[in-house]
C-alpha positions in Angstrom: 53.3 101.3 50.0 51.5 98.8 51.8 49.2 101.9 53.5 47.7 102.4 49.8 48.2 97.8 48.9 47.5 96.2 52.0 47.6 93.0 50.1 51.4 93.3 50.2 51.4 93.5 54.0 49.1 90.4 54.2 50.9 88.7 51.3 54.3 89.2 52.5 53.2 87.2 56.1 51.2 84.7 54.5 51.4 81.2 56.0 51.0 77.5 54.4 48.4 76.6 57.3 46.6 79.9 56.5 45.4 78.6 52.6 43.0 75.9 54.4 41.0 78.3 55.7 40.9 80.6 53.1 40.1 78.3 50.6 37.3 76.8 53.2 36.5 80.5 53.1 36.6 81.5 50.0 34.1 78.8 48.2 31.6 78.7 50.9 30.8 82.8 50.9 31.3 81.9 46.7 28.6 79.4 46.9 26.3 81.2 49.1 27.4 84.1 46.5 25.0 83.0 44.2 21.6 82.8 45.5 21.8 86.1 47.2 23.3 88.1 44.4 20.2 87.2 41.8 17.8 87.4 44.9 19.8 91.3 45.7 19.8 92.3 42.1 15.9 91.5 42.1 15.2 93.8 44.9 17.6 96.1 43.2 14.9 96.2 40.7 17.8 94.4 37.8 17.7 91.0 36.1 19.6 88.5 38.3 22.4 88.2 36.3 23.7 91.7 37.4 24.0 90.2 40.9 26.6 87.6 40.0 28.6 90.6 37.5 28.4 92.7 41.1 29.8 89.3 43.1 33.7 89.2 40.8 35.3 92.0 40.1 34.6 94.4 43.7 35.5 91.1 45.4 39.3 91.2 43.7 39.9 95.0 44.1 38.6 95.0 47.8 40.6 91.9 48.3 44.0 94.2 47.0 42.9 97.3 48.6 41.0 96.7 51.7 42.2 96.3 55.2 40.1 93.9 56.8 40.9 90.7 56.2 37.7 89.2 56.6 35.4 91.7 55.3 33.2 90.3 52.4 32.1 92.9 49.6 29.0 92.2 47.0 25.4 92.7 46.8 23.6 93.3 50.0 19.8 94.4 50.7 20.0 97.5 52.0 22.1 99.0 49.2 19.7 97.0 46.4 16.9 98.3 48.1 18.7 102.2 48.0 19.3 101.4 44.3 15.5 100.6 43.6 14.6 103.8 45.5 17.1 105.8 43.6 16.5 104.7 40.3 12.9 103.4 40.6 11.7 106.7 39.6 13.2 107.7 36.6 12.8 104.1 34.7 10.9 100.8 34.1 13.0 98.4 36.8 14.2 95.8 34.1 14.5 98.2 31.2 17.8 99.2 29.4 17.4 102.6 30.9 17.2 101.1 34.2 20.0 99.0 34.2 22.0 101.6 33.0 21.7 104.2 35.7 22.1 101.3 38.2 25.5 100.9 36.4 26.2 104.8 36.3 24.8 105.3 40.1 27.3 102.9 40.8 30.2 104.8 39.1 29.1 107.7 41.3 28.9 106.2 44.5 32.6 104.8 43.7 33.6 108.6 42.8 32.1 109.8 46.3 33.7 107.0 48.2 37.1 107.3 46.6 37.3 111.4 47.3 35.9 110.5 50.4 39.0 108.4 51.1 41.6 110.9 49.3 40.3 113.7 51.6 40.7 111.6 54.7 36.5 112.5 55.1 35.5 109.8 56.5 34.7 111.1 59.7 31.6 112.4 58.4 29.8 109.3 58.9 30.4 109.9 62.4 27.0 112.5 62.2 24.6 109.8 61.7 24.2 108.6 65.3 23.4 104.8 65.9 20.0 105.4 67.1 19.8 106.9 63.8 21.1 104.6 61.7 19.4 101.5 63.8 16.4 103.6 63.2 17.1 103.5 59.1 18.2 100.0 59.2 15.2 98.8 61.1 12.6 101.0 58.9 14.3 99.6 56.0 13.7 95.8 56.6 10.0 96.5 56.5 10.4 98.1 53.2 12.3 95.2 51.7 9.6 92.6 53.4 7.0 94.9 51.7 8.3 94.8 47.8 8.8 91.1 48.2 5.4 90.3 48.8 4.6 90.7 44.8 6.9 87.6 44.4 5.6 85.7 47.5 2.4 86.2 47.1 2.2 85.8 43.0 0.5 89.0 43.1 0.7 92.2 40.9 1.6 95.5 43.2 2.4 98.9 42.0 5.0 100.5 43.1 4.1 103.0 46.6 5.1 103.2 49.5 4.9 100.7 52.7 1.2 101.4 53.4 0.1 101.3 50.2 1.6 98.0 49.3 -0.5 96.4 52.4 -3.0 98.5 51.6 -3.0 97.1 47.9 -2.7 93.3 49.4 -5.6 93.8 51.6 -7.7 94.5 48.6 -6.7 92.0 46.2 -6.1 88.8 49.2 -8.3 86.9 46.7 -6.0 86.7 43.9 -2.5 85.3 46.0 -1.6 82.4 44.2 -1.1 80.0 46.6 1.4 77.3 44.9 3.7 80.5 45.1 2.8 81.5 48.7 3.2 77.5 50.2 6.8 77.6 48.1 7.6 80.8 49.7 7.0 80.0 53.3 8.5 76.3 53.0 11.4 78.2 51.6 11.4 80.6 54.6 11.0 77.8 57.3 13.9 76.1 55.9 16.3 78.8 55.4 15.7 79.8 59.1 15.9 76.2 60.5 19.4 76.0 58.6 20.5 79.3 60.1 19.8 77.7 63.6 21.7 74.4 63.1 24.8 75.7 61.4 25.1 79.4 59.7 28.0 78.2 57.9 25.5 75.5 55.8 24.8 77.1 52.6 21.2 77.3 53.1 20.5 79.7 50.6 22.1 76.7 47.7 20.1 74.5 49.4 16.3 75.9 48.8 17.4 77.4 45.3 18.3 73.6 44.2 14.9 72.4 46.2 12.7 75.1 44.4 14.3 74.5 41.3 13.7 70.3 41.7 10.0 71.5 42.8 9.3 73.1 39.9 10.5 70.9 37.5 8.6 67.7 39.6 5.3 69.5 39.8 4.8 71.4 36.8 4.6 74.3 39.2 4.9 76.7 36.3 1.5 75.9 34.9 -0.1 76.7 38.2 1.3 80.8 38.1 4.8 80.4 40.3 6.6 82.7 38.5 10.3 81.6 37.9 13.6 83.8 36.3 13.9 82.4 33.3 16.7 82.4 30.9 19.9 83.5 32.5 22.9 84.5 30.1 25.6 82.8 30.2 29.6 84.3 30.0 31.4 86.9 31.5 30.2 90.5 31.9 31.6 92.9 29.1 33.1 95.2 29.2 32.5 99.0 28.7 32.3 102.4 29.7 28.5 103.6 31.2 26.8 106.1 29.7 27.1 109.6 31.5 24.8 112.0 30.9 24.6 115.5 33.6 20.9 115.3 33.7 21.3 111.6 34.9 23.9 112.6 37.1 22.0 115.5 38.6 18.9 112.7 39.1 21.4 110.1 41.3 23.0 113.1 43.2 20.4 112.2 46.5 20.8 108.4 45.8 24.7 108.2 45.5 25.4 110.3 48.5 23.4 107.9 50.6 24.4 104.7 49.2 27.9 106.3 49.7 27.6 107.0 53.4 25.2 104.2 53.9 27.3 101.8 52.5 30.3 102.9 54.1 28.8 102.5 57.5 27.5 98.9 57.1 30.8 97.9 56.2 32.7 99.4 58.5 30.8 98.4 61.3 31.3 94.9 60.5 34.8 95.5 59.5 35.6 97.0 63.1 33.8 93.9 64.8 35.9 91.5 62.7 39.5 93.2 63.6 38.4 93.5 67.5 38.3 89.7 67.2 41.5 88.9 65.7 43.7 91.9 66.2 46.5 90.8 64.2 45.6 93.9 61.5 45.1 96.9 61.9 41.4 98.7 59.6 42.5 102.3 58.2 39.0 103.9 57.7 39.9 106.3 54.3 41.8 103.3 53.1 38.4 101.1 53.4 36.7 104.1 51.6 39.3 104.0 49.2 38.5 100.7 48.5 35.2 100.3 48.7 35.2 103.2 46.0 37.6 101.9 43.6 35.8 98.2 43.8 32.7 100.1 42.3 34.4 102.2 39.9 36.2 98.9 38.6 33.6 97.0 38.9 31.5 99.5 36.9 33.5 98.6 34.1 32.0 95.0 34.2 28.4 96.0 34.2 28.2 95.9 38.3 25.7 97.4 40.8 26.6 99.6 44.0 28.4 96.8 46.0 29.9 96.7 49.9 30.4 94.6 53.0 27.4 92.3 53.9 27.0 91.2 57.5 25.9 87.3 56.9 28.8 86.6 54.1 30.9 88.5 56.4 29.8 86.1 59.5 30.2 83.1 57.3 33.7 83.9 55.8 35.1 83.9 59.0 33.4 81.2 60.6 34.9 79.2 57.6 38.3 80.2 58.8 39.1 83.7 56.2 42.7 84.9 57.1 43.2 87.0 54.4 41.9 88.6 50.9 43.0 85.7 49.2 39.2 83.8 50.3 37.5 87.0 48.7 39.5 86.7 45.5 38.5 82.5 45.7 34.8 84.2 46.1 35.2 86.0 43.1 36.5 83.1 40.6 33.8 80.6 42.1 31.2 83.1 40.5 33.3 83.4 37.1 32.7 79.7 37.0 29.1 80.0 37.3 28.7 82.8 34.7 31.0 80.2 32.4 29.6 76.7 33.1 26.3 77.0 34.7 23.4 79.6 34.5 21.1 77.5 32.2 20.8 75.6 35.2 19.0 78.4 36.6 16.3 78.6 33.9 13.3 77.4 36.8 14.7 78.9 39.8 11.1 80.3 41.1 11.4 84.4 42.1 9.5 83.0 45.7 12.6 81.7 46.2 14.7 84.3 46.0 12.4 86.3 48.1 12.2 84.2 50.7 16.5 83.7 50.7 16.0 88.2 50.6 13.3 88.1 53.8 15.6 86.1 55.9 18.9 88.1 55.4 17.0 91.1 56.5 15.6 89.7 59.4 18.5 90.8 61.5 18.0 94.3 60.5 15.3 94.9 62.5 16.5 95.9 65.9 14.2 95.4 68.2 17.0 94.6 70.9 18.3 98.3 70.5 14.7 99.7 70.8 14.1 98.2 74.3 17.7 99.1 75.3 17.2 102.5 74.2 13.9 103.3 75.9 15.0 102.0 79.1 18.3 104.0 79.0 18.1 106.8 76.9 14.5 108.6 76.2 16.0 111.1 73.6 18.5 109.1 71.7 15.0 106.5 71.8 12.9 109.4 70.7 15.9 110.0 67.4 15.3 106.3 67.2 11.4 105.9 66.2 11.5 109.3 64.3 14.0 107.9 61.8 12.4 105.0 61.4 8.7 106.1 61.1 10.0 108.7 58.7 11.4 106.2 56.7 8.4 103.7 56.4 6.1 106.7 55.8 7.7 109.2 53.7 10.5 106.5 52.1 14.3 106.0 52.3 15.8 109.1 51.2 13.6 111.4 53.4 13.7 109.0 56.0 17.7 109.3 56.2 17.2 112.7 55.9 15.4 113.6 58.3 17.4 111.4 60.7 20.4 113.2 59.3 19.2 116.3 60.2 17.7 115.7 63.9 21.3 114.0 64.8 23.0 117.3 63.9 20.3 119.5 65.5 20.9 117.7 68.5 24.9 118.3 68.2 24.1 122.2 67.4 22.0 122.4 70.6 23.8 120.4 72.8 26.9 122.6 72.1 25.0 125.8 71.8 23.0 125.2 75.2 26.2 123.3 77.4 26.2 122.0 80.9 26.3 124.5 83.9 26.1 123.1 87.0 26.5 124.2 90.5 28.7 122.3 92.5 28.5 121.7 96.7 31.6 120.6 98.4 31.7 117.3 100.5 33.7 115.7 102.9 34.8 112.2 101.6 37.6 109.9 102.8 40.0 111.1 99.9 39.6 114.9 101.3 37.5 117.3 99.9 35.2 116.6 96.7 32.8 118.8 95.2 29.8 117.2 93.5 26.1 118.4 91.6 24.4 116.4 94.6 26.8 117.9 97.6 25.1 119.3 100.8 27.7 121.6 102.2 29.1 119.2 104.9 32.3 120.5 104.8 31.4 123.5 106.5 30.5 126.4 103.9 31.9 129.4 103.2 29.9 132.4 103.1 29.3 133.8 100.0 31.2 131.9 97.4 29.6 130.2 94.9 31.0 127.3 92.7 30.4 126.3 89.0 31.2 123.7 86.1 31.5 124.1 82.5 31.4 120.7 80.0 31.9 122.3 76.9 34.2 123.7 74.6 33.3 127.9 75.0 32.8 129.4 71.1 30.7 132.4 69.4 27.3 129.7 69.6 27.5 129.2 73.1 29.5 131.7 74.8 26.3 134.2 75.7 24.4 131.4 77.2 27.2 130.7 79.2 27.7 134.5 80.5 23.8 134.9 80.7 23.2 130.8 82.9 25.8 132.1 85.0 24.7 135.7 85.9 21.0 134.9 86.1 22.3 132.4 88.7 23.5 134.9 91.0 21.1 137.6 90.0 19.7 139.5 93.0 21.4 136.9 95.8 23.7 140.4 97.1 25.5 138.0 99.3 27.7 136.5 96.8 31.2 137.8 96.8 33.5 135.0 94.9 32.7 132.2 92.3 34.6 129.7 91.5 34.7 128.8 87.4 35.7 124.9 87.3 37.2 125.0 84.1 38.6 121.8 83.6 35.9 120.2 81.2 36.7 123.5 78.7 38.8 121.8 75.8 38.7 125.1 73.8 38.0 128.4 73.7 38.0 131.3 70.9 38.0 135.6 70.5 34.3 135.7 71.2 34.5 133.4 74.8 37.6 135.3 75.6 36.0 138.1 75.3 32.6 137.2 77.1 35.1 135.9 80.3 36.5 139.4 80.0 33.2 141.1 80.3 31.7 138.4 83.1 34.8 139.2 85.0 34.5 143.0 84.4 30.0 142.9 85.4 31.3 140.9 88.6 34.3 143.6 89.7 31.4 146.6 89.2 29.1 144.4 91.5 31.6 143.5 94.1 32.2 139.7 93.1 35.4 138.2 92.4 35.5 135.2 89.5 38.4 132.7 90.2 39.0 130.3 87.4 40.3 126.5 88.1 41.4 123.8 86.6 42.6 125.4 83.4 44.4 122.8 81.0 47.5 123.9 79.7 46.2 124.6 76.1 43.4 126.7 77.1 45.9 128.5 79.8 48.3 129.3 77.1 44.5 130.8 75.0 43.6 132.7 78.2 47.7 134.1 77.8 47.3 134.9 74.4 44.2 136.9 75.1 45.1 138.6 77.8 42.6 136.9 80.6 45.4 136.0 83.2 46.5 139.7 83.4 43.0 140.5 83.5 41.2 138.2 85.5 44.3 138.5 88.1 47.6 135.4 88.3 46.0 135.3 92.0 42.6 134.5 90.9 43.4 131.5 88.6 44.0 128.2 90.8 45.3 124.9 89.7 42.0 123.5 90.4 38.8 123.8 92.3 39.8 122.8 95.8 43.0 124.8 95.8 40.4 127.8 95.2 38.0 126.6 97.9 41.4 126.5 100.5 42.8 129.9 99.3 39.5 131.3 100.2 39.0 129.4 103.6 42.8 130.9 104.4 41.3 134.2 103.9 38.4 134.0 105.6 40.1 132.4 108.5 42.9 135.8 108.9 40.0 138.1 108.1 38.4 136.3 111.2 41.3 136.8 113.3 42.5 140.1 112.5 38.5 141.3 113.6 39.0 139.3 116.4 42.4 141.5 117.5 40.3 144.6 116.4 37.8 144.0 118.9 40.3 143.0 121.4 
C-alpha cells in the first residue's frame, strides 16, 4: 500500500523533532510561494491569481503521493513559459479562452503523466540526453529574459520570436519608460545580493513589499509603471474544464512536452535530494503518478501545469523539510493568502515580478556544461548548441524537437554502426593483455588475427558487422585464424545468428578458422539454441580471448616440432 501512499510510510516513522523543520520548511517555500506564482502565471501568459490556485492543491496531492520528501511542486518558469508557447497561439493571453486551455492543457499533461506512471513508461525520458536537455534549458532562459522585457522596459512588444523581440526593442529604445526600467534593475540587484547572503531569505517577499511601498510613496503609477491591479480574493472554485477534441487535438504538441519536460526537471532534483539524505527511497512511475494526479486534481481548482522547481526545492530543504508534511504547510500558507490578503496586492508593479522571473532563470543557463562539454566531448557539445540554437530560432517546441530527434539518431547510428576494433597482444606484469594500442611484444603468431565487438549484434547492425570484419581481412591471404572477442555482445537475435553462420561458412571456403571468446552465458545458451556451437565447432569457442591466443600458440608450437622430426 505504501508503494501507491507513500505518505503512510513517511507518516508511520514520523518524529516529534522532525515537525521543527518541517514547519521551518513549510512556511518559508509558502512565503516565497507567493511572489513567484503571480510572477510564473504572468509568463504563463494568465492573471496572477492562477499562480497562487496552481501553488495549493498539487502541493497536498504530491505531498500524499510523491516519494521525495523534499521535492517542492508549483509553478515554475520553464513549464509557464511551455504553457505560453502552447497556448499563445490559439488565444488572447488573459482572455477566458486563454485561461481555459491553460486549465484543460493542464488536465492533459496530468492524463499523460498518470498513464505514463501506470505503464511503468517512464524510461522514455531517458532519450533526451543531457546535452540535450541542458541545450533546451539553456535556450529557454533567453526566451523567458526576452518576453519579460515588455514589463521591464514598460514597453509594448508583439508576440515573435527571440530575434524579433530585440529586434522590436532596438527600434522603439526611445519609448522605455524609465521609472519602470530603474524599478526593475533595483529589483534585480537586490534579489541577487539576497541570493548571495542567504538563499533561504525570502527575497522574492522582500522586493514585492519594496515595489509595492515604492509605488504607493512615489505615485509611481502616474509616471507609466504598470502594476497588477485588482486581485480576487477567496478560494479557487470549483469545476470541471471545458473539453472540446479540436482543443485537445491543438495541446497534443504542448502536453507531451510539458509532460516529459516536466517530468525531467523534477526528477532531476528529486534524485539530487534523496542522494543527500538517503533515508527514502524515489520510485520514478510513482513520481509520474504523482506529478500526474496533482494536475488532474488540481485542474479541478482552476490550476496551471505544475511540477518540481529547483530554488523552492533548494530552499525547502535548507529550511530543514523531512517530509510531505512542509509541502502540505506550503499549501495552507497560500489558502490564507487567497482568504485574508490579495487586496494587498492591488500596486504590486509587473517590473517586479519580472525581475523576481529573470533571477530564477538565471541558473538555467549552463554555461558551466558548455565549456565542460567542448573540452570533453565534441559531439555530445555539437547535440548541445543545436538544441539550443534551434530553440531560440525556430521556438520551443521545434527546438525540443529537433533535439529529440538528433539524440535518437545518434542512438540508431551508434547501434547500427558499433565498435570493431582490432586488438594486439601485450606482455604486462599480470600476463598477457590484449589492447587497441598493443604492438605485438609478446611475440606474434603468424597469421591470426584478433577482434572486439561492443554491441549488442541485431538485424540493424549485424551486415556491418560481417562486412567491417571481412573487408579487414580482404586480400591479406596470410590470415588463417581470427579470434572474435565476444564478451562486450549482451545480445544477439535470428538475423546475427545467422550472419555468424555465414562469416563462419565465407572463412571455412577461404581457409580461415573463426574462434569465438568470451561468450557470456546468455548469449552461449543463444548461440545453443541456434545451432552456432555445432557449427562454428565446441573446439573453436574459448572461455575467453587469451585462452584462444594459448590454444593456438600450443598448435603452432607441435606443428613446429613435428616438421622439425620430419626433417630429421
Amino acid at each position: 500500500m505504501t508503494k501507491y501512499l507513500p505518505f503512510l510510510d513517511w507518516i508511520k516513522g514520523y518524529k516529534k523533532s522532525d515537525f521543527g523543520g518541517d514547519l521551518t520548511a513549510g512556511l518559508t517555500v509558502g512565503v516565497m510561494l507567493i511572489p513567484q506564482g503571480m510572477a510564473y502565471a504572468m509568463l504563463a501568459g494568465l492573471p496572477p491569481i492562477y499562480g497562487l490556485y496552481a501553488s495549493t492543491i498539487p502541493l497536498f496531492i504530491y505531498a500524499l503521493l510523491g516519494t521525495s520528501r523534499q521535492l517542492a511542486v508549483g509553478p515554475t518558469a520553464l513549464v509557464a513559459l511551455l504553457v505560453a508557447a502552447g497556448v499563445g497561439p490559439l488565444a488572447e493571453a488573459g482572455s477566458v479562452e486563454y485561461i481555459a486551455l491553460a486549465i484543460l492543457l493542464a488536465l492533459m499533461v496530468g492524463v499523460i503523466q498518470l498513464l505514463m506512471g501506470i505503464f511503468r513508461v517512464g524510461f522514455i525520458v531517458n532519450f533526451l540526453s543531457h546535452p540535450v536537455i541542458s541545450g533546451f534549458t539553456s535556450a529557454a532562459a533567453f526566451i523567458i529574459a526576452a518576453s519579460q522585457l515588455k514589463h521591464l522596459l514598460g514597453i509594448s512588444i508583439p508576440r515573435g520570436k527571440f530575434h524579433e523581440t530585440l529586434i522590436h526593442v532596438a527600434h522603439h529604445f526611445s519609448d522605455i519608460n524609465w521609472p519602470t526600467f530603474v524599478l526593475g534593475a533595483v529589483a534585480i540587484t537586490i534579489l541577487f545580493f539576497i541570493k548571495k547572503i542567504k538563499r533561504r531569505i525570502p527575497g522574492p517577499l522582500i522586493i514585492v513589499f519594496l515595489g509595492i511601498l515604492a509605488v504607493q510613496l512615489f505615485q509611481l503609477t502616474t509616471s507609466g509603471v504598470k502594476v497588477i491591479g485588482e486581485v480576487p480574493g477567496g478560494l479557487p472554485t470549483f469545476g470541471i474544464p471545458e473539453i472540446s477534441w479540436g482543443n485537445i487535438q491543438a495541446l497534443v504538441p504542448a502536453a507531451l512536452t510539458i509532460s516529459i519536460i516536466g517530468f525531467i526537471e523534477s526528477i532531476a532534483i528529486a534524485k539530487v535530494m534523496q542522494k543527500k539524505h538517503k533515508y527514502y527511497e524515489l520510485d520514478n512511475n510513482q513520481e509520474l503518478r504523482a506529478l500526474g494526479l496533482s494536475n488532474i486534481v488540481g485542474v479541478l481548482f482552476q490550476s496551471f501545469p505544475v511540477t518540481g522547481g529547483l530554488s523552492r526545492t533548494a530552499v525547502n530543504d535548507q529550511s530543514g523539510s523531512r517530509s510531505g508534511l512542509a509541502s502540505i504547510i506550503s499549501g495552507s500558507v497560500i489558502i490564507l493568502t487567497l482568504l485574508f490578503f490579495t487586496a494587498y496586492f492591488h500596486n504590486l508593479p509587473k517590473a517586479v515580478l519580472s525581475a523576481i522571473i529573470m533571477v530564477a532563470i538565471f541558473g538555467l543557463v549552463d554555461i558551466k556544461e558548455a565549456k565542460h562539454l567542448w573540452k570533453t566531448d565534441k559531439r555530445d557539445f555539437t547535440l548541445f548548441m543545436i538544441t539550443a540554437i534551434s530553440t531560440i530560432a525556430l521556438g520551443i517546441e521545434e527546438g525540443i524537437l529537433i533535439g529529440a530527434v538528433l539524440s535518437l539518431g545518434w542512438v540508431v547510428y551508434k547501434t547500427a554502426y558499433p565498435n570493431i576494433t582490432e586488438l594486439k597482444p601485450e606482455e604486462s606484469e599480470h600476463g598477457l593483455i590484449f589492447k587497441e594500442s598493443g604492438e605485438n611484444t609478446s611475440g606474434t603468431i603468424e597469421k591470426v588475427l584478433v577482434y572486439r565487438v561492443d554491441a549488442r549484434l541485431y538485424f540493424a547492425n549485424c551486415t556491418y558487422f560481417k562486412e567491417t570484419i571481412l573487408n579487414h581481412i580482404k586480400g591479406n591471404d596470410t590470415v588463417e585464424h581470427v579470434i572474435l572477442d565476444a564478451s562486450g555482445v549482451n545480445d544477439i537475435d535470428s538475423s546475427a545468428a545467422q550472419v555468424i553462420e555465414d562469416l563462419q561458412r565465407e572463412f571455412k571456403t577461404g581457409g580461415v578458422r573463426l574462434h569465438i571468446a568470451g561468450l557470456k552465458d546468455e548469449i552461449k545458451a543463444a548461440f545453443s539454441r541456434h545451432h552456432l556451437l555445432e557449427k562454428i565447432g565446441h573446439e573453436f569457442i574459448h572461455h575467453d580471448i587469451s585462452s584462444a591466443w594459448k590454444s593456438l600458440a600450443k598448435k603452432k608450437t607441435s606443428s613446429t616440432k613435428s616438421d622439425s622430426l620430419i626433417t630429421s
